[in-house]
ChimeraX commands (.cxc) that place a marker at each C-alpha (Angstrom):
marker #1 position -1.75,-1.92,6.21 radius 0.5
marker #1 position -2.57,-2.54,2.88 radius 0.5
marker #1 position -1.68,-0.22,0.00 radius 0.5
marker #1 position -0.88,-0.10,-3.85 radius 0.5
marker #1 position 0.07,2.19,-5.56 radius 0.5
marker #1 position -1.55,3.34,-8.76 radius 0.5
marker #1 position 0.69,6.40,-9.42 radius 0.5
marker #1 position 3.13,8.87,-7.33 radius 0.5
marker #1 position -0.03,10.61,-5.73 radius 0.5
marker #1 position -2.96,8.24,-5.33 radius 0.5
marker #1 position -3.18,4.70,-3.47 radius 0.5
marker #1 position -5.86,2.04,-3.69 radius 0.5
marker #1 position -6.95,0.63,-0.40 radius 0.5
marker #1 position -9.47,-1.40,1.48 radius 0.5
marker #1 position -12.66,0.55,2.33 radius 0.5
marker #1 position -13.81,-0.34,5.67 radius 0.5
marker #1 position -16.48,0.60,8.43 radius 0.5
marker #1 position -13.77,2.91,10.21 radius 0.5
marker #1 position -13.86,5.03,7.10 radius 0.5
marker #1 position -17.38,6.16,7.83 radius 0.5
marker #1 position -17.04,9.23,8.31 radius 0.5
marker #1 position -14.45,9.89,5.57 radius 0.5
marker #1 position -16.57,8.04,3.46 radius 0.5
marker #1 position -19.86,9.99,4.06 radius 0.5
marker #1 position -18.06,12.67,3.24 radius 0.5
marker #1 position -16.52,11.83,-0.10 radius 0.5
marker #1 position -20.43,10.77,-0.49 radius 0.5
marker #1 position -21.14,14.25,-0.11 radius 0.5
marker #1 position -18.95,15.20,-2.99 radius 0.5
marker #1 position -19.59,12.34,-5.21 radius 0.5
marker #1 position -23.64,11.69,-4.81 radius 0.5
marker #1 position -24.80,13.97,-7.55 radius 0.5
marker #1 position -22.39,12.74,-10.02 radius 0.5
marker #1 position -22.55,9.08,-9.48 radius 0.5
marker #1 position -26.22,8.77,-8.42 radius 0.5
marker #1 position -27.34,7.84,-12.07 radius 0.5
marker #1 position -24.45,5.23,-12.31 radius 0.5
marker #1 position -24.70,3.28,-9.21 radius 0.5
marker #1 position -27.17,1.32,-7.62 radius 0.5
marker #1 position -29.34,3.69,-4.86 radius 0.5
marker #1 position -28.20,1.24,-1.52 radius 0.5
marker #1 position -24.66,2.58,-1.96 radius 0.5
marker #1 position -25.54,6.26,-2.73 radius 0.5
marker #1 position -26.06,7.06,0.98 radius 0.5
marker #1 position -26.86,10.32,2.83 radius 0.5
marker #1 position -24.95,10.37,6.06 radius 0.5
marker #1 position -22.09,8.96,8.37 radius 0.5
marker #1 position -24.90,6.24,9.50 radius 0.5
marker #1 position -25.65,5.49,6.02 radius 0.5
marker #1 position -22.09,5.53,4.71 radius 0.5
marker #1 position -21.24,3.05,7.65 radius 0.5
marker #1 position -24.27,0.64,7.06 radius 0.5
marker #1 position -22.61,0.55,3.45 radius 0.5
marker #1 position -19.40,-0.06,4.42 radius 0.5
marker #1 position -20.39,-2.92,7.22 radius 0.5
marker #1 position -22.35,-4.94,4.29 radius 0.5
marker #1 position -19.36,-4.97,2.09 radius 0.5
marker #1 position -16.86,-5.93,4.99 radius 0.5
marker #1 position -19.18,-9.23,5.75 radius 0.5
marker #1 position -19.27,-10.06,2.11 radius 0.5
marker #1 position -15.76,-9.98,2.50 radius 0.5
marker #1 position -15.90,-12.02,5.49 radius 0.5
marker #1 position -17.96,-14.42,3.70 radius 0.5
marker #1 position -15.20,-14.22,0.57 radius 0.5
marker #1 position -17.77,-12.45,-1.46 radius 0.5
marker #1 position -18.09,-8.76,-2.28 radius 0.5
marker #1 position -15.42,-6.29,-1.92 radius 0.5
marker #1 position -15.18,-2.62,-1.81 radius 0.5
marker #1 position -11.95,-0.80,-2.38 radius 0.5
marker #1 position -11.26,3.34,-2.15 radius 0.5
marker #1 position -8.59,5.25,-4.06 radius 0.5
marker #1 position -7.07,8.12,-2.24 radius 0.5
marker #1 position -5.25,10.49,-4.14 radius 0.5
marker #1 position -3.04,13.27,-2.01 radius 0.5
marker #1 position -4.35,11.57,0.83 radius 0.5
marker #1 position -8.27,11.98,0.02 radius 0.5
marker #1 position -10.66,9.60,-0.79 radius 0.5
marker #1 position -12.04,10.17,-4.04 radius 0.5
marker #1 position -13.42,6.57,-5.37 radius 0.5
marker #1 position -13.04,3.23,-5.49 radius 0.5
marker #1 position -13.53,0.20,-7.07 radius 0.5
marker #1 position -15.40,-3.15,-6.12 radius 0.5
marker #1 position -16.18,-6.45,-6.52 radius 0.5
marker #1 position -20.20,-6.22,-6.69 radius 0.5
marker #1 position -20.04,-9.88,-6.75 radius 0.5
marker #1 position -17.45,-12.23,-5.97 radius 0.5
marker #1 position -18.04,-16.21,-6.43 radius 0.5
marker #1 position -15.02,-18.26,-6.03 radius 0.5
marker #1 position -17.45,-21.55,-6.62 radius 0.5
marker #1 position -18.01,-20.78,-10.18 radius 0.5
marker #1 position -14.90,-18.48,-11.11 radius 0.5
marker #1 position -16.81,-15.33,-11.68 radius 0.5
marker #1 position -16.56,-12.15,-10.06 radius 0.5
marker #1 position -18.35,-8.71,-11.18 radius 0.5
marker #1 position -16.19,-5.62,-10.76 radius 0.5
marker #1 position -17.39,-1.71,-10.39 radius 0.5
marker #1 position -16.41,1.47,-9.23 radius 0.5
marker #1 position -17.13,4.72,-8.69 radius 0.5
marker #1 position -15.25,8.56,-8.67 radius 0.5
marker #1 position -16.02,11.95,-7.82 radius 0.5
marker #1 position -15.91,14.64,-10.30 radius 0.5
marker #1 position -12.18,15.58,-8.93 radius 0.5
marker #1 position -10.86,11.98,-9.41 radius 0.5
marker #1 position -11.90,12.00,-13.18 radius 0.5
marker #1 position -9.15,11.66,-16.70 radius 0.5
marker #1 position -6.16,10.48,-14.32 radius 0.5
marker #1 position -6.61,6.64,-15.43 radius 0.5
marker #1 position -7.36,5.57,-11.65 radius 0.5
marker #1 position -9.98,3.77,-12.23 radius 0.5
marker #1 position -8.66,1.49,-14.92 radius 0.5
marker #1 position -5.08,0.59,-12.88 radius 0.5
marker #1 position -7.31,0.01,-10.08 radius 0.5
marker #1 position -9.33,-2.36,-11.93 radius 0.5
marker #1 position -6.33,-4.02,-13.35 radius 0.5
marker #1 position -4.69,-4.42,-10.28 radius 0.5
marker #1 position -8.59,-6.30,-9.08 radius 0.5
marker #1 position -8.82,-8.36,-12.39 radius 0.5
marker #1 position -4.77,-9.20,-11.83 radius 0.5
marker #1 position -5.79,-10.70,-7.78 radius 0.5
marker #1 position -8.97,-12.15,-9.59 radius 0.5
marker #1 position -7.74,-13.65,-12.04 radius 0.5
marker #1 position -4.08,-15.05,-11.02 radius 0.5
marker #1 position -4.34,-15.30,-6.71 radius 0.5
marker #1 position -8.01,-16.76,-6.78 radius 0.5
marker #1 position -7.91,-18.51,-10.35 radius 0.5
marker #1 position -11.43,-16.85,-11.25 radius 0.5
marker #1 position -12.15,-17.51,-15.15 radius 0.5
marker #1 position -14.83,-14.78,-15.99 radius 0.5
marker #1 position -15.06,-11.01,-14.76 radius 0.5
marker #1 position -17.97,-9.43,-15.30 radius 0.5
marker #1 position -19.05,-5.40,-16.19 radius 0.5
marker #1 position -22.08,-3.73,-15.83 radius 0.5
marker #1 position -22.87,-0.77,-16.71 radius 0.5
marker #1 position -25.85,1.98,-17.81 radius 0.5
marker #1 position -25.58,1.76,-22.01 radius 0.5
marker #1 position -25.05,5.52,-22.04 radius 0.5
marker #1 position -22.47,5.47,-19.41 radius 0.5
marker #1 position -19.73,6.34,-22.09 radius 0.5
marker #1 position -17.10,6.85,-19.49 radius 0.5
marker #1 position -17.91,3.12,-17.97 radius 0.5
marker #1 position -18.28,1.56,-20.94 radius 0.5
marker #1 position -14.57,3.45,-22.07 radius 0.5
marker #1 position -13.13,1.79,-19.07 radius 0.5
marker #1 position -14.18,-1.79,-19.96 radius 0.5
marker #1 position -12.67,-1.40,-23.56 radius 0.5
marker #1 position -9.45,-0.24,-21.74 radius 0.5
marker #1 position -9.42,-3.72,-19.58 radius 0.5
marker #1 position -10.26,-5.76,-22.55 radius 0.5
marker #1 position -13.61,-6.73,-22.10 radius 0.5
marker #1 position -15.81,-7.73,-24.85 radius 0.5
marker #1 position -19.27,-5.97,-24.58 radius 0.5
marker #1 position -21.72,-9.27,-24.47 radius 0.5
marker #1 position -25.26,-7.68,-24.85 radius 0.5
marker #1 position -27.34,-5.03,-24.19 radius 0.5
marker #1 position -30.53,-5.65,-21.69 radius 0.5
marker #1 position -33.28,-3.02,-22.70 radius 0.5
marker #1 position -35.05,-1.29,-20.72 radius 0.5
marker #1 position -33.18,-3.26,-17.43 radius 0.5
marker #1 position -32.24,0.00,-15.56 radius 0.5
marker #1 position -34.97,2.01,-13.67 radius 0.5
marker #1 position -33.71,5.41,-12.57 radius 0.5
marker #1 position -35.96,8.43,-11.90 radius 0.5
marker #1 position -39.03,7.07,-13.23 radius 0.5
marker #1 position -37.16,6.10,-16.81 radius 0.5
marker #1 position -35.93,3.05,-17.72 radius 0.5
marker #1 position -32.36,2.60,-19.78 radius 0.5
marker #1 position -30.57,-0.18,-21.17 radius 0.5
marker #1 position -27.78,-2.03,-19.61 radius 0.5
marker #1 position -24.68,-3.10,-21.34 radius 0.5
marker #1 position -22.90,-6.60,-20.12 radius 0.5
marker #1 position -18.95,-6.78,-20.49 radius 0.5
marker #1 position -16.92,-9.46,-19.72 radius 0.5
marker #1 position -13.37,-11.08,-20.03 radius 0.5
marker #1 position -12.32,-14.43,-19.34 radius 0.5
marker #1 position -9.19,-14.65,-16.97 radius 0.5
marker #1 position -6.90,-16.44,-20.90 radius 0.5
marker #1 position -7.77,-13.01,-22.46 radius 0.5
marker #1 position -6.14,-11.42,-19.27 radius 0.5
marker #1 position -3.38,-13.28,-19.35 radius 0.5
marker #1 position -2.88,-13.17,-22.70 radius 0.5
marker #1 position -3.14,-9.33,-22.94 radius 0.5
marker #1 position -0.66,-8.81,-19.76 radius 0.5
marker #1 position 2.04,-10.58,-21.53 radius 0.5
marker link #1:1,2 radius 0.2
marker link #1:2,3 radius 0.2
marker link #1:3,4 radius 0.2
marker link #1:4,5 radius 0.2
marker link #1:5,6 radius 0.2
marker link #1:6,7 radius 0.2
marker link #1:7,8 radius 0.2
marker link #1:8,9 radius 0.2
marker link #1:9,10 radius 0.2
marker link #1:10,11 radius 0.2
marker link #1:11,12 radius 0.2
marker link #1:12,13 radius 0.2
marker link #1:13,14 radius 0.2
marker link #1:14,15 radius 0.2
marker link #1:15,16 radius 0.2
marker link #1:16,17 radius 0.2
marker link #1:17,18 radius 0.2
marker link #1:18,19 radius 0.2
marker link #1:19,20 radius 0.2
marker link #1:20,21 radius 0.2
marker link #1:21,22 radius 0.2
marker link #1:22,23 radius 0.2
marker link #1:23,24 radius 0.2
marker link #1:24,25 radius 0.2
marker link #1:25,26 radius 0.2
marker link #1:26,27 radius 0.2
marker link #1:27,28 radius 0.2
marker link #1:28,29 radius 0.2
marker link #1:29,30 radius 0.2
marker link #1:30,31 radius 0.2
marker link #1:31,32 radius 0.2
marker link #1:32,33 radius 0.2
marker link #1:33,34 radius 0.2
marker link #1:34,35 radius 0.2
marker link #1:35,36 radius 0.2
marker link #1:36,37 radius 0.2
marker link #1:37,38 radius 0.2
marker link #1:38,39 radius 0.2
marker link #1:39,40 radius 0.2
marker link #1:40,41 radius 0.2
marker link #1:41,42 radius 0.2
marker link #1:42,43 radius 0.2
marker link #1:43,44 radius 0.2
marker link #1:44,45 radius 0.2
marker link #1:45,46 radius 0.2
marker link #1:46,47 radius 0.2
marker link #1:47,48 radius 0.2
marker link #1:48,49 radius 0.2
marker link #1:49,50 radius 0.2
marker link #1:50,51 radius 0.2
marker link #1:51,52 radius 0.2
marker link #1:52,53 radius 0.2
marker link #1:53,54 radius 0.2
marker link #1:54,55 radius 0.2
marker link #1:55,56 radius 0.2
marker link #1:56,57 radius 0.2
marker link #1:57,58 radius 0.2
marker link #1:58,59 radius 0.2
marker link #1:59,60 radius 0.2
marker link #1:60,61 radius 0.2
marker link #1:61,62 radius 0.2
marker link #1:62,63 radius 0.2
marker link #1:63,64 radius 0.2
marker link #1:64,65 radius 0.2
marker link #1:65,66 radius 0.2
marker link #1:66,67 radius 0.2
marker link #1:67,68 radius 0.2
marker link #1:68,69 radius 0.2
marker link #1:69,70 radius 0.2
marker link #1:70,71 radius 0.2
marker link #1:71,72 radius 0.2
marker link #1:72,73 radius 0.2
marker link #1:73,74 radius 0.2
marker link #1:74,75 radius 0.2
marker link #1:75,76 radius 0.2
marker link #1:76,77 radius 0.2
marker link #1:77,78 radius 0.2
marker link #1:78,79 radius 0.2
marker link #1:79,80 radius 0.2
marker link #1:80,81 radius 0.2
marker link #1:81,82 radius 0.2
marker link #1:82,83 radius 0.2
marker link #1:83,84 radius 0.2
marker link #1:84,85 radius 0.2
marker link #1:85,86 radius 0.2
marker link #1:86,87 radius 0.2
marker link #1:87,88 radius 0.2
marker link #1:88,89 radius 0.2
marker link #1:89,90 radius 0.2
marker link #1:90,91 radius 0.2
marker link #1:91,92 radius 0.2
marker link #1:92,93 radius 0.2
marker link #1:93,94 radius 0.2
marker link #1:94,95 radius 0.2
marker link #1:95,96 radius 0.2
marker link #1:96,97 radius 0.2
marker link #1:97,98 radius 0.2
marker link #1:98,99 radius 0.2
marker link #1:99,100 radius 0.2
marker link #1:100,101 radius 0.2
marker link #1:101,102 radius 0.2
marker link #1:102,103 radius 0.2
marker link #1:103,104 radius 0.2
marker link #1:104,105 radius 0.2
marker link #1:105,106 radius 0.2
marker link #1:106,107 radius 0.2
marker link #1:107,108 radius 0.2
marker link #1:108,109 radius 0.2
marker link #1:109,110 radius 0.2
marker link #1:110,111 radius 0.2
marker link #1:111,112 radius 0.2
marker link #1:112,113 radius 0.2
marker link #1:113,114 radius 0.2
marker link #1:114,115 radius 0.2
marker link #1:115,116 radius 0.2
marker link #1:116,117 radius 0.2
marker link #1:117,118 radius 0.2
marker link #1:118,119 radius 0.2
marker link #1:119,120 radius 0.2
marker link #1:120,121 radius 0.2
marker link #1:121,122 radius 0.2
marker link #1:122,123 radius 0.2
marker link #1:123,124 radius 0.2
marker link #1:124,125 radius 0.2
marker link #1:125,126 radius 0.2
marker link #1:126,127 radius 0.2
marker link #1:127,128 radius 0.2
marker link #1:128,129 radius 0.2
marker link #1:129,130 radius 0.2
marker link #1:130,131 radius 0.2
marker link #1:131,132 radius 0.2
marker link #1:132,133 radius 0.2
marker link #1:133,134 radius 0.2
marker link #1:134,135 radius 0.2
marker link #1:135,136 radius 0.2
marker link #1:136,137 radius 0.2
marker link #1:137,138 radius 0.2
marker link #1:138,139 radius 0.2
marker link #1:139,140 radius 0.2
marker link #1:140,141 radius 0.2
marker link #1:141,142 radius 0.2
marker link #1:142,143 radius 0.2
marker link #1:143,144 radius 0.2
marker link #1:144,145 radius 0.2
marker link #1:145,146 radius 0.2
marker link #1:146,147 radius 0.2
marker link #1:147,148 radius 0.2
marker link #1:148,149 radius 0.2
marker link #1:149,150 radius 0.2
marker link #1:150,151 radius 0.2
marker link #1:151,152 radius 0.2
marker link #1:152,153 radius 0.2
marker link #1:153,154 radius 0.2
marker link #1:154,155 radius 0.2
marker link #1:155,156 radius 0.2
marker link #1:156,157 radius 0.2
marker link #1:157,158 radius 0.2
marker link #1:158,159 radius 0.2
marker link #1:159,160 radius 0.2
marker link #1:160,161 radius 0.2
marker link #1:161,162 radius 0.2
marker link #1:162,163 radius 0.2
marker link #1:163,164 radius 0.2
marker link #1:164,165 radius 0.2
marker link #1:165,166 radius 0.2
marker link #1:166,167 radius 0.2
marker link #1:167,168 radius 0.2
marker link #1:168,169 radius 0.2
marker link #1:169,170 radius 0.2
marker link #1:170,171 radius 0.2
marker link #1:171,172 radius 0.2
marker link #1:172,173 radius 0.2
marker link #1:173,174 radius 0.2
marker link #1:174,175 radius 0.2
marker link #1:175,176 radius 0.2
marker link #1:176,177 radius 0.2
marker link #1:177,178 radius 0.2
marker link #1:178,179 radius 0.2
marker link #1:179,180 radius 0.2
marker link #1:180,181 radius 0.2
marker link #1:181,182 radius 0.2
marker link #1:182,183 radius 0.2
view
């Protein structure tokens, strides 16, 4: 099976429907803290839910699109990282993630977006990765400075949550800025 490490305790794996019930229950951990963050189709509220989730990303997959990732650390799952959007075609992909309150100021996230930008970027030969994220999302917005990504633009207004609207920040890095930094 298929596992890298991102330190001594905590893996990054593929999240798949057989993980439905694990992953309904990290849900149940996480959903409060990363409702705001994420879009509401992945912010389920059961095993049923969880596993509808789970079977959309594995036929992206199948269809070399979308891709959905969880990070275990001491053998729990507590976030991942994805590919929101994955076009081979025109050499862009959009990467996310997400992480419970527990999984938070251990740098997880950003090796485990490295280690997507690094597949990205040098096994498929994409040229742009994208980042999207809510404006005052300072901890998402940290992460893409960490990667290297140059914040693009700000959308107004472009995220409706609760009956507000907030502003949506665009990051992105080209796959010579990658390279360039990783050398």
């Amino acid at each position: 099976m298929f596992s890298l490490p991102l330190r001594d305790d905590a893996q990054l794996r593929p999240l798949e429907p057989w993980h439905a019930e694990e992953f309904a229950a990290h849900l149940d951990r996480a959903r409060d803290h990363i409702r705001p963050w994420v879009g509401p189709a992945f912010v389920t509220d059961d095993v049923e839910g969880a596993r509808a989730t789970l079977r959309r990303y594995a036929e992206r997959q199948a269809a070399d699109g979308a891709r959905l990732f969880g990070i275990w650390r001491e053998g729990t799952l507590i976030g991942g990282v994805m590919f929101v959007a994955f076009d081979a075609a025109s050499g862009i992909c959009e990467i996310g993630c997400w992480l419970e309150p527990a999984g938070e100021g251990h740098g997880l996230i950003t090796e485990a977006c490295r280690a997507l930008l690094d597949w990205a970027f040098t096994t498929r030969g994409l040229f742009r990765a994208e980042w999207i994220c809510r404006a005052d999302n300072d901890r998402s917005g940290a992460v893409a400075e960490r990667l290297g990504m140059t914040l693009e633009g700000v959308r107004r207004g472009a995220w409706p949550y609760q009956g507000a609207r907030y502003d949506k920040q665009m990051w992105a890095l080209l796959a010579p800025e990658h390279r360039a930094a990783r050398a």
